[in-house]
OpenMM code with the backbone's topology and positions (N, CA, C; nanometers):
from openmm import Vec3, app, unit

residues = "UNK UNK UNK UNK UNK UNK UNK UNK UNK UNK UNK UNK UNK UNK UNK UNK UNK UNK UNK UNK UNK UNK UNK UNK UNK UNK UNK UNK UNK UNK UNK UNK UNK UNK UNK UNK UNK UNK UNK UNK UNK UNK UNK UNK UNK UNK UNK UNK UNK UNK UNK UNK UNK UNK UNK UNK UNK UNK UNK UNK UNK UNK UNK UNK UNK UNK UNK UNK UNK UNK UNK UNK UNK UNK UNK UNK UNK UNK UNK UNK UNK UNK UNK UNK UNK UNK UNK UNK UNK UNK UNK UNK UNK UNK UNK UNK UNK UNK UNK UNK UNK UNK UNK UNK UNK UNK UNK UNK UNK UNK UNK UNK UNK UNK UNK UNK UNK UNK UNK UNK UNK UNK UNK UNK UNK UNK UNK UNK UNK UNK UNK UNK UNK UNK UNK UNK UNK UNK UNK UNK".split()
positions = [
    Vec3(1.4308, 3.2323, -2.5796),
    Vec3(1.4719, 3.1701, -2.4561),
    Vec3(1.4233, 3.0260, -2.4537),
    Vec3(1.5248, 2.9157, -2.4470),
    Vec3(1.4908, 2.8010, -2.4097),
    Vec3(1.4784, 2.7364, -2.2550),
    Vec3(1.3863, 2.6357, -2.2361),
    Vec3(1.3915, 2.6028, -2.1071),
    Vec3(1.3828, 2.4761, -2.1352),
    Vec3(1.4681, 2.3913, -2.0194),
    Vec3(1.5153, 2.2506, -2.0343),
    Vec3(1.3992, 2.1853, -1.9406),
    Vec3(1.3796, 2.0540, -2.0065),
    Vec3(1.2291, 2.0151, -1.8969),
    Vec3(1.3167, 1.8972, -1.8769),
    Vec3(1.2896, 1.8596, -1.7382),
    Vec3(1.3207, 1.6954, -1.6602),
    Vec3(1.1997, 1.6525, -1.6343),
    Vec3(1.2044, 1.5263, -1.6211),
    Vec3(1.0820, 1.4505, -1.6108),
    Vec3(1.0877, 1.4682, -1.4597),
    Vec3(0.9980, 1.4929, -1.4095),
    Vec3(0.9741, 1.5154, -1.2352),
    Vec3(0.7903, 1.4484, -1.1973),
    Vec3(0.7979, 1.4119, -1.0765),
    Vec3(0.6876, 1.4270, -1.0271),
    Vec3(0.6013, 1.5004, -1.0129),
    Vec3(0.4658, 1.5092, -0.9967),
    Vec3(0.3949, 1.6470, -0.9815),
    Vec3(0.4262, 1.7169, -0.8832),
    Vec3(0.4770, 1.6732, -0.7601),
    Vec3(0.5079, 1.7343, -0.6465),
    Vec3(0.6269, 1.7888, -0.6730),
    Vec3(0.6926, 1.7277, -0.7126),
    Vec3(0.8698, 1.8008, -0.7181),
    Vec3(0.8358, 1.9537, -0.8546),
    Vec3(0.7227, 1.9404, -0.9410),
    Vec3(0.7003, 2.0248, -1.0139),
    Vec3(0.6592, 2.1329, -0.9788),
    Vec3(0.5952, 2.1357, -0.8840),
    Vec3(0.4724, 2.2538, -0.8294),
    Vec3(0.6134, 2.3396, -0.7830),
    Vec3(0.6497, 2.2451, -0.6792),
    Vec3(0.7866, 2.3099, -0.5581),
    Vec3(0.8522, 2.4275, -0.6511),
    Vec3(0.9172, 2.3443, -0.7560),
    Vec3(1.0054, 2.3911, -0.8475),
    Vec3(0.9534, 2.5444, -0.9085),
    Vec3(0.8385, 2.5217, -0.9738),
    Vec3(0.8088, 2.6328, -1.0167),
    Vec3(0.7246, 2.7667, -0.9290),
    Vec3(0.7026, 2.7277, -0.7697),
    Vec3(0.6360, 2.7688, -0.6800),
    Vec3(0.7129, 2.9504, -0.7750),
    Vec3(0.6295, 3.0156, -0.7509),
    Vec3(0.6613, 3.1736, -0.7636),
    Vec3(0.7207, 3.2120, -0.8643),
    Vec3(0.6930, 3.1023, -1.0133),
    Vec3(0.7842, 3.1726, -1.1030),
    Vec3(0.6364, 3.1618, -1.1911),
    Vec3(0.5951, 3.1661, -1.3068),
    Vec3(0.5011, 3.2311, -1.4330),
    Vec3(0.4953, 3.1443, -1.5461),
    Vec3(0.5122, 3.0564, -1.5685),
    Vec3(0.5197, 3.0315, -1.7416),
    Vec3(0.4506, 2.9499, -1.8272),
    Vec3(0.4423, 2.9306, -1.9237),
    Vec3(0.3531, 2.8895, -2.0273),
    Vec3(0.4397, 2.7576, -2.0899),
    Vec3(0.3279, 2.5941, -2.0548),
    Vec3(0.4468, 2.4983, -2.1368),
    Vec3(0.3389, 2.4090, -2.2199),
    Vec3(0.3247, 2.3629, -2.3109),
    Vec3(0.3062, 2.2995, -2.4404),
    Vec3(0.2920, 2.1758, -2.4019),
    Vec3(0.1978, 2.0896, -2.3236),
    Vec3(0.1618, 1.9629, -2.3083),
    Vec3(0.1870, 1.8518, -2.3983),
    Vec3(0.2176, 1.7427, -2.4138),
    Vec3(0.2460, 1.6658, -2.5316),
    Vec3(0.2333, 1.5080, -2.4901),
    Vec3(0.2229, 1.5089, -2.3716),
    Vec3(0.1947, 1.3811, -2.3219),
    Vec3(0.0684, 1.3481, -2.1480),
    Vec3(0.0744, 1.2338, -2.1870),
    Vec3(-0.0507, 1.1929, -2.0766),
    Vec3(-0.0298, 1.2304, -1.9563),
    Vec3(-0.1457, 1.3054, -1.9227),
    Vec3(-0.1467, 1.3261, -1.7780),
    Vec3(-0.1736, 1.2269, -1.6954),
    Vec3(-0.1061, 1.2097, -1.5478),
    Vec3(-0.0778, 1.1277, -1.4696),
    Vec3(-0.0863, 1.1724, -1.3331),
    Vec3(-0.1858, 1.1317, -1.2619),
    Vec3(-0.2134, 1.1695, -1.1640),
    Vec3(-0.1157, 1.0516, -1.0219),
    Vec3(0.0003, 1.1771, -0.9755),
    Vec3(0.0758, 1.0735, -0.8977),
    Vec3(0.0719, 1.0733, -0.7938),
    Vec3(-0.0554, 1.1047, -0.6847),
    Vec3(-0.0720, 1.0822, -0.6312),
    Vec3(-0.2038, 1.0915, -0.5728),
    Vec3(-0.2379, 0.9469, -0.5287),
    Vec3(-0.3573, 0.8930, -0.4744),
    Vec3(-0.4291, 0.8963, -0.3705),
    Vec3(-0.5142, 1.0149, -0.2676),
    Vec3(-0.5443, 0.9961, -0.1563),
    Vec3(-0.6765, 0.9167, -0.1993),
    Vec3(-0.7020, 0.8364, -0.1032),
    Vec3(-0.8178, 0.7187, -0.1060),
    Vec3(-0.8288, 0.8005, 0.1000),
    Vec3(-1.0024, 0.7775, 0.0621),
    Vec3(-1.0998, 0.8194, 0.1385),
    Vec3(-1.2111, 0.6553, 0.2141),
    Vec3(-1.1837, 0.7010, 0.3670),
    Vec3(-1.3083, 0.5828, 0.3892),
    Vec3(-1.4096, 0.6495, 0.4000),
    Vec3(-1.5561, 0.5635, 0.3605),
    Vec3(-1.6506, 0.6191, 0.3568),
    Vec3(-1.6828, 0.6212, 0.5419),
    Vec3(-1.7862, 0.7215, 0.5412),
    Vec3(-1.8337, 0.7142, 0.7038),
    Vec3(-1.9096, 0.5994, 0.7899),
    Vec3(-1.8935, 0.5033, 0.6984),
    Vec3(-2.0083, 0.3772, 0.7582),
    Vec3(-1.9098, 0.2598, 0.7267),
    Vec3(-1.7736, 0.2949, 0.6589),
    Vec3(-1.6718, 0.1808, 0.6202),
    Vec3(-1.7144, 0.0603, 0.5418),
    Vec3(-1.7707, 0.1456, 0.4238),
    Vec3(-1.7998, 0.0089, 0.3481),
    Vec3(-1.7355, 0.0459, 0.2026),
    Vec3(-1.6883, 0.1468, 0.1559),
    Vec3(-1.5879, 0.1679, 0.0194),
    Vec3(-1.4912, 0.3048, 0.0697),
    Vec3(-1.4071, 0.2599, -0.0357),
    Vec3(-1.2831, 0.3534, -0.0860),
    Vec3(-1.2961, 0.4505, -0.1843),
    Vec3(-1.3191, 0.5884, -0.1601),
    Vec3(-1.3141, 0.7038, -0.2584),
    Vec3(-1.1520, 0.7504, -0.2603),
    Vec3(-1.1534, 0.7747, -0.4063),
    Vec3(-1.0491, 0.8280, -0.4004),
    Vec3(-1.0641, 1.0052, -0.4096),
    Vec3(-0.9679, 1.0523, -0.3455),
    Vec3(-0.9916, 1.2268, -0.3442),
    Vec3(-1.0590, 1.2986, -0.4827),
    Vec3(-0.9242, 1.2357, -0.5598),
    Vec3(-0.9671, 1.3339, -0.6680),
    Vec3(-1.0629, 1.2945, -0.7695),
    Vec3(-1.1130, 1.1828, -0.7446),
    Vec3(-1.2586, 1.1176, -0.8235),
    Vec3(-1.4261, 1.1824, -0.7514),
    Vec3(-1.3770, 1.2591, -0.6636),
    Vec3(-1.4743, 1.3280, -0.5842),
    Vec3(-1.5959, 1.1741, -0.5055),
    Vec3(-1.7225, 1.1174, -0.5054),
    Vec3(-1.8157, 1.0592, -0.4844),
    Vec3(-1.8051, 0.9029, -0.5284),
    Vec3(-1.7113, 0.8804, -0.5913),
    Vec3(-1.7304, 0.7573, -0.6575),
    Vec3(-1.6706, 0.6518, -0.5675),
    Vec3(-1.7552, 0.5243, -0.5837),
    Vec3(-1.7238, 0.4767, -0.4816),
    Vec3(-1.6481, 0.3176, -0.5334),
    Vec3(-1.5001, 0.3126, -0.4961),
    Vec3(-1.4472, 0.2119, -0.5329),
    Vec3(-1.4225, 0.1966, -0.6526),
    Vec3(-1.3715, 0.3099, -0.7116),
    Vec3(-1.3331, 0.3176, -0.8598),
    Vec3(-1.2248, 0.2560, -0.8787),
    Vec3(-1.2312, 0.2515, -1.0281),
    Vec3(-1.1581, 0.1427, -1.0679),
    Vec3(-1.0281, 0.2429, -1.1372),
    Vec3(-0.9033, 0.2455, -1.1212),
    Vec3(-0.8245, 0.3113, -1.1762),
    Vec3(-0.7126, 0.2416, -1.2802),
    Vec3(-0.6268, 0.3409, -1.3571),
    Vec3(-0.5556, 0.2789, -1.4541),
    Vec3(-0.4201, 0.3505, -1.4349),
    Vec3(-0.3001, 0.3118, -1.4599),
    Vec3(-0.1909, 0.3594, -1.3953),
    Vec3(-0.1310, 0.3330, -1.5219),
    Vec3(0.0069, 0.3714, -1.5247),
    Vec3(0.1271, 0.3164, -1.6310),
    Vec3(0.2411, 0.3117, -1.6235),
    Vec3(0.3123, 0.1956, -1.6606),
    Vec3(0.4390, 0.1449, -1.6648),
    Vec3(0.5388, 0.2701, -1.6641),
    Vec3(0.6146, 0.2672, -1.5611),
    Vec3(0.7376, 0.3650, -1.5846),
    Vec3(0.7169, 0.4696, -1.4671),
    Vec3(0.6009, 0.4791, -1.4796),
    Vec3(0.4856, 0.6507, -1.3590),
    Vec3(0.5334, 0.5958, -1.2058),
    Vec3(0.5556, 0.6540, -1.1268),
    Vec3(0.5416, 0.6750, -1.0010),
    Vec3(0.4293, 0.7273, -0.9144),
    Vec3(0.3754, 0.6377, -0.8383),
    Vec3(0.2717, 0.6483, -0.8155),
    Vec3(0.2956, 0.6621, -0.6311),
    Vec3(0.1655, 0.7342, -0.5492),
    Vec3(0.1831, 0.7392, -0.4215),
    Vec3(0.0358, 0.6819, -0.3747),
    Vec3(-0.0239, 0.5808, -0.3111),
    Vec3(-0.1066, 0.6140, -0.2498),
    Vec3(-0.1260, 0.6268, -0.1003),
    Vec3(-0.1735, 0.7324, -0.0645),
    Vec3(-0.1989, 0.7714, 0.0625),
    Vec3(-0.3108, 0.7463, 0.1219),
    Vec3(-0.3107, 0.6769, 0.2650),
    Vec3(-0.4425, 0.6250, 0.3308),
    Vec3(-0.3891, 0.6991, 0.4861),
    Vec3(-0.4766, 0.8165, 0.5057),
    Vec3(-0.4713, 0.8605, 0.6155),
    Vec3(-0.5104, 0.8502, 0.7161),
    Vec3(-0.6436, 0.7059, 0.7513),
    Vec3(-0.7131, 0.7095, 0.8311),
    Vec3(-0.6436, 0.5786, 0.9158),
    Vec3(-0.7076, 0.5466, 1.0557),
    Vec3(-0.6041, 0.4437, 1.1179),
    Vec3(-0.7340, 0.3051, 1.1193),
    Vec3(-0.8328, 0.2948, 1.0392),
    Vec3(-0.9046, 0.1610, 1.0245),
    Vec3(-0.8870, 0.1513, 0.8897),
    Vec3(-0.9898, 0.0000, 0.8268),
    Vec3(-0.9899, -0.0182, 0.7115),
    Vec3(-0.8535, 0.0184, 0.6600),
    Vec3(-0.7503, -0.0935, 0.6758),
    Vec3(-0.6545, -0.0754, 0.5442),
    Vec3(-0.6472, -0.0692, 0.4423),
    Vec3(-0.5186, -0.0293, 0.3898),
    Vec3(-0.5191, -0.1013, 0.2793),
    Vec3(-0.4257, -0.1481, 0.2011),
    Vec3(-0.4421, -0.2447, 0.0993),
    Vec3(-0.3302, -0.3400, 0.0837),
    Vec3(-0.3513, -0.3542, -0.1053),
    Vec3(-0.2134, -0.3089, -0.1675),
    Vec3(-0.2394, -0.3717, -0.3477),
    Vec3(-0.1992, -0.4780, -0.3472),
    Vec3(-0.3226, -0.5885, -0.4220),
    Vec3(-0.2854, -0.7387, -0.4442),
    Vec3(-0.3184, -0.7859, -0.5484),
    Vec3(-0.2092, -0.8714, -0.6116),
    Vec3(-0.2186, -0.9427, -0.7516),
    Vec3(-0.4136, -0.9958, -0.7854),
    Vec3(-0.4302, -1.0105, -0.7057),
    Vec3(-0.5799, -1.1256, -0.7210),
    Vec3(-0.6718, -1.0629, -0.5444),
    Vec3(-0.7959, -1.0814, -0.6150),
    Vec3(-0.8460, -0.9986, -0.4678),
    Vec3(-0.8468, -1.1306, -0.3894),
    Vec3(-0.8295, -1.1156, -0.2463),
    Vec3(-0.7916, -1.1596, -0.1302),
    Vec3(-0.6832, -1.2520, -0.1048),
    Vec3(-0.6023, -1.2228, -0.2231),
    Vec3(-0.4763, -1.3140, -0.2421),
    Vec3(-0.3324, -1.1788, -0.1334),
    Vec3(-0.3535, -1.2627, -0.0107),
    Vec3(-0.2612, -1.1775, 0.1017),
    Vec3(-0.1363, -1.2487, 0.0749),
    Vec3(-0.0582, -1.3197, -0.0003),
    Vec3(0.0230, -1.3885, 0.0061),
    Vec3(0.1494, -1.3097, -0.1138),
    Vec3(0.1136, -1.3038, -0.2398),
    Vec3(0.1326, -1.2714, -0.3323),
    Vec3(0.2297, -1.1191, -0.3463),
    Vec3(0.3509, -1.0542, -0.3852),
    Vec3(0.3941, -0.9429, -0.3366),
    Vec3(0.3524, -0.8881, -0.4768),
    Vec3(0.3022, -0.7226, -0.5122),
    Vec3(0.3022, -0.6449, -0.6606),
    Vec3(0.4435, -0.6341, -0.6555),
    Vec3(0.4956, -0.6607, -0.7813),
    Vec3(0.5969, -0.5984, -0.8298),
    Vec3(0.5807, -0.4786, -0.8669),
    Vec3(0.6406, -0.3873, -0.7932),
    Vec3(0.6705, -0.2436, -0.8318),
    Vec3(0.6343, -0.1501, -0.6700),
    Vec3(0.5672, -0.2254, -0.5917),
    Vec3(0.5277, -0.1465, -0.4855),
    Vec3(0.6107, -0.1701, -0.3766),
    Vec3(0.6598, -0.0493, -0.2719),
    Vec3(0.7145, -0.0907, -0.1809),
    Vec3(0.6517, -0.0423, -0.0996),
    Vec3(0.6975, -0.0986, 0.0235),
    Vec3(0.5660, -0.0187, 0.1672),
    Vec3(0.4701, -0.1097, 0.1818),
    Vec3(0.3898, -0.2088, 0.0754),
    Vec3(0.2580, -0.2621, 0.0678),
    Vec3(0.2670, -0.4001, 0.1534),
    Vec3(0.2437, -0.4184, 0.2256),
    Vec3(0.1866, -0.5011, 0.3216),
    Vec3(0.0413, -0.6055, 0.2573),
    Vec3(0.0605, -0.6449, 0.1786),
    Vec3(-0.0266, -0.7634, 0.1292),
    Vec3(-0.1522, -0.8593, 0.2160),
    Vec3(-0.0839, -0.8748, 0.3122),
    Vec3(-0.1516, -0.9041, 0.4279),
    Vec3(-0.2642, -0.8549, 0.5070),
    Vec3(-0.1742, -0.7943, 0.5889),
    Vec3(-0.2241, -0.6937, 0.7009),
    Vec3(-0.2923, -0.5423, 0.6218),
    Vec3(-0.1958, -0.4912, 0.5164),
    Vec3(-0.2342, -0.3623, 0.4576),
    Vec3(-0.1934, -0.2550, 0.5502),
    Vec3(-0.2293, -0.1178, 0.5039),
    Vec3(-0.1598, -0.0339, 0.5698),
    Vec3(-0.2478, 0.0859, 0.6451),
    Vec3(-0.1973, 0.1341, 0.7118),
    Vec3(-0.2915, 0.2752, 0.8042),
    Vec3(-0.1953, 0.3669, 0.8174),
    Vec3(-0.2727, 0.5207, 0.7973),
    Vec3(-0.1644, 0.6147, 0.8262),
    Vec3(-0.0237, 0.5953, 0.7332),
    Vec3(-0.0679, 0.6142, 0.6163),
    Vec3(0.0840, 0.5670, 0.5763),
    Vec3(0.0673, 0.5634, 0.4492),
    Vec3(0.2018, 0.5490, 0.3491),
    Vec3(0.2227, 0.5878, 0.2120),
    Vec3(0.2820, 0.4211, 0.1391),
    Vec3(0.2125, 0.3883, 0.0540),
    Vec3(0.2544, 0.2966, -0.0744),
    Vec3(0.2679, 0.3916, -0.2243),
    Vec3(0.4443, 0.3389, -0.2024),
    Vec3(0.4912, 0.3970, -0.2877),
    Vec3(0.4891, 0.2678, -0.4839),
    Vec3(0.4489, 0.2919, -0.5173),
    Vec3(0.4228, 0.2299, -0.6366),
    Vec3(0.4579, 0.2514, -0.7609),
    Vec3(0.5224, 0.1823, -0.8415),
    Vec3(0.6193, 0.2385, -0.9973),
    Vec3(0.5992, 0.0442, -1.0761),
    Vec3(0.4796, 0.0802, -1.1448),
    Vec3(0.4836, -0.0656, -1.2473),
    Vec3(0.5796, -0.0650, -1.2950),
    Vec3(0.6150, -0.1493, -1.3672),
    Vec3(0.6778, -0.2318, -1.3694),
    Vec3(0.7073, -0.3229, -1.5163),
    Vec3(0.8116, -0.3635, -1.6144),
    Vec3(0.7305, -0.5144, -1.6945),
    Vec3(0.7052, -0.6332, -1.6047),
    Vec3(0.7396, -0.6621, -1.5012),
    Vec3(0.6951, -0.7539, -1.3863),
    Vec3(0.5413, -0.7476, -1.3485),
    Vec3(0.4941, -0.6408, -1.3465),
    Vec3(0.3310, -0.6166, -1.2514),
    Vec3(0.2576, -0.6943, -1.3871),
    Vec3(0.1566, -0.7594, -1.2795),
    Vec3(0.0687, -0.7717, -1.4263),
    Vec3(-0.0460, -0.7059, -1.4403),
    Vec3(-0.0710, -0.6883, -1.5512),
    Vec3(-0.1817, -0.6122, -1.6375),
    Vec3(-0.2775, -0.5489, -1.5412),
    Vec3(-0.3452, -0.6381, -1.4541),
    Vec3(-0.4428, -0.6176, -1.3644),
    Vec3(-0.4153, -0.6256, -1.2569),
    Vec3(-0.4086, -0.5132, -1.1091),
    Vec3(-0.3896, -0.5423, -0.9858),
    Vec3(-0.5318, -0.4860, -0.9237),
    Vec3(-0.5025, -0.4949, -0.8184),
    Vec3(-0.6080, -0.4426, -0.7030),
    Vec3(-0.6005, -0.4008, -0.5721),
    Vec3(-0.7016, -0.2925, -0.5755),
    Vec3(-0.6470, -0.2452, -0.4246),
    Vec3(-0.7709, -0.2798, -0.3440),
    Vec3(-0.7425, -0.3369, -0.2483),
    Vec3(-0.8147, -0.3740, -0.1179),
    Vec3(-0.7874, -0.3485, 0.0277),
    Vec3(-0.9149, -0.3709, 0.0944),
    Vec3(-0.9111, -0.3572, 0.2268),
    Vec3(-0.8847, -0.4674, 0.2994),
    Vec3(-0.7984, -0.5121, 0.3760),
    Vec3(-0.8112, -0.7019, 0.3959),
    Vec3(-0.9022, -0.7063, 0.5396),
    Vec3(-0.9435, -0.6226, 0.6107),
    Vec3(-1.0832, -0.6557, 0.7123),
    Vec3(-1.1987, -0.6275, 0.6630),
    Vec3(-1.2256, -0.5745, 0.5377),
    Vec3(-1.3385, -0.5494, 0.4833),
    Vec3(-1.3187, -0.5748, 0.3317),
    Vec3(-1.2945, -0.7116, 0.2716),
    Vec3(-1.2963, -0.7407, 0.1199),
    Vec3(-1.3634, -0.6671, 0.0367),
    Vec3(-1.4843, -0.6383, 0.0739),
    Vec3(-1.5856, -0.5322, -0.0109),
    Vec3(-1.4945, -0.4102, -0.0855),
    Vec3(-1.4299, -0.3279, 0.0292),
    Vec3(-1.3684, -0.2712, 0.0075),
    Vec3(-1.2481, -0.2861, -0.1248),
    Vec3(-1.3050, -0.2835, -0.2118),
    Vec3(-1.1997, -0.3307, -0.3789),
    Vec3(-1.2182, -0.2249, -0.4810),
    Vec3(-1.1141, -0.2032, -0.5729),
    Vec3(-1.1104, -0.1546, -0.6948),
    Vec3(-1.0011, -0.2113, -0.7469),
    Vec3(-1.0548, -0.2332, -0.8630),
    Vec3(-0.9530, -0.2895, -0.9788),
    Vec3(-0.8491, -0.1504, -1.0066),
    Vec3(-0.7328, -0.2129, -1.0322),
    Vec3(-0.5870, -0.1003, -1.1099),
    Vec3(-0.5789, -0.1462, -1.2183),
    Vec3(-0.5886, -0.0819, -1.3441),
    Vec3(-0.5515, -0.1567, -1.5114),
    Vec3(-0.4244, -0.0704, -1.5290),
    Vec3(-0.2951, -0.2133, -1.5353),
    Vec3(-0.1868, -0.1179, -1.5664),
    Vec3(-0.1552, -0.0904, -1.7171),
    Vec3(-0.1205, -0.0414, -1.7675),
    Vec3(-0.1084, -0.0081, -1.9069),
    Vec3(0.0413, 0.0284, -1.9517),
    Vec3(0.1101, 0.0154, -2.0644),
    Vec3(0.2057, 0.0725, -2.1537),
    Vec3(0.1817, 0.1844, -2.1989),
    Vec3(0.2766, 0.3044, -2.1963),
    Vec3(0.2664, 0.4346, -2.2681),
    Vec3(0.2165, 0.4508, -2.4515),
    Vec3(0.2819, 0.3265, -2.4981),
    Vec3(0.2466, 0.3203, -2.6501),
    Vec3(0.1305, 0.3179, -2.6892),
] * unit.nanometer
topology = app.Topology()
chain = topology.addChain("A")
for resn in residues:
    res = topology.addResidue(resn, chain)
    for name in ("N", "CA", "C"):
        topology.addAtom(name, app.Element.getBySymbol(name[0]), res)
């Protein structure tokens, strides 16, 4: 028995296979596509969920991936920017992102790009502290 694989999101994957069983043969990089980022209780860094404690980590993404990050709380935004505190500047590849102001309650949807460059960043723009570097990378 053969089974045909599409490239899907992790979310559209889970759905898909919700209640069925099977065994598949990994062969490429795992990609975590989606990002909940955490404020700390005193609002001075960004955890991300699935990094558990770490504070203001620095993450690495890749060209082609679809990416989500989710900020559920309604202070401390947040905003991806070419250069930290550069509010002016738009990422290529993100939509939703508010450069500026940044975002609350709400989803930046993100897919690099050959446009993005190498290095972005995600910040808070009322609390600069609030930073981690993004290293975008090529699959090769």
């Amino acid at each position: 028995m053969s089974t045909t694989v599409k490239k899907l999101d992790m979310c559209t994957l889970l759905e898909e296979l919700r209640g069925r069983r099977m065994t598949m043969a990994v062969t490429s990089f795992y990609t975590c596509n989606f990002i909940k980022l955490i404020v700390t209780g005193d609002g001075t860094s960004y955890k991300i969920d699935q990094l558990g404690d770490t504070q203001n980590p620095n993450l690495t993404c890749y060209r082609g991936s679809y990416y989500r990050f989710f900020h559920e709380q309604n202070e401390y935004p947040l905003a991806l920017r070419t250069s930290l505190d550069d509010n002016s500047t738009s990422v290529p590849g993100a939509v939703d992102n508010n450069t500026n102001l940044g975002i609350t309650n709400d989803i930046i949807y993100f897919s690099p790009n050959d446009d993005t460059p190498d290095t972005i960043y995600y910040q808070c723009p009322t609390n600069p502290s609030m930073n981690g570097t993004i290293t975008i990378l090529n699959y090769d």
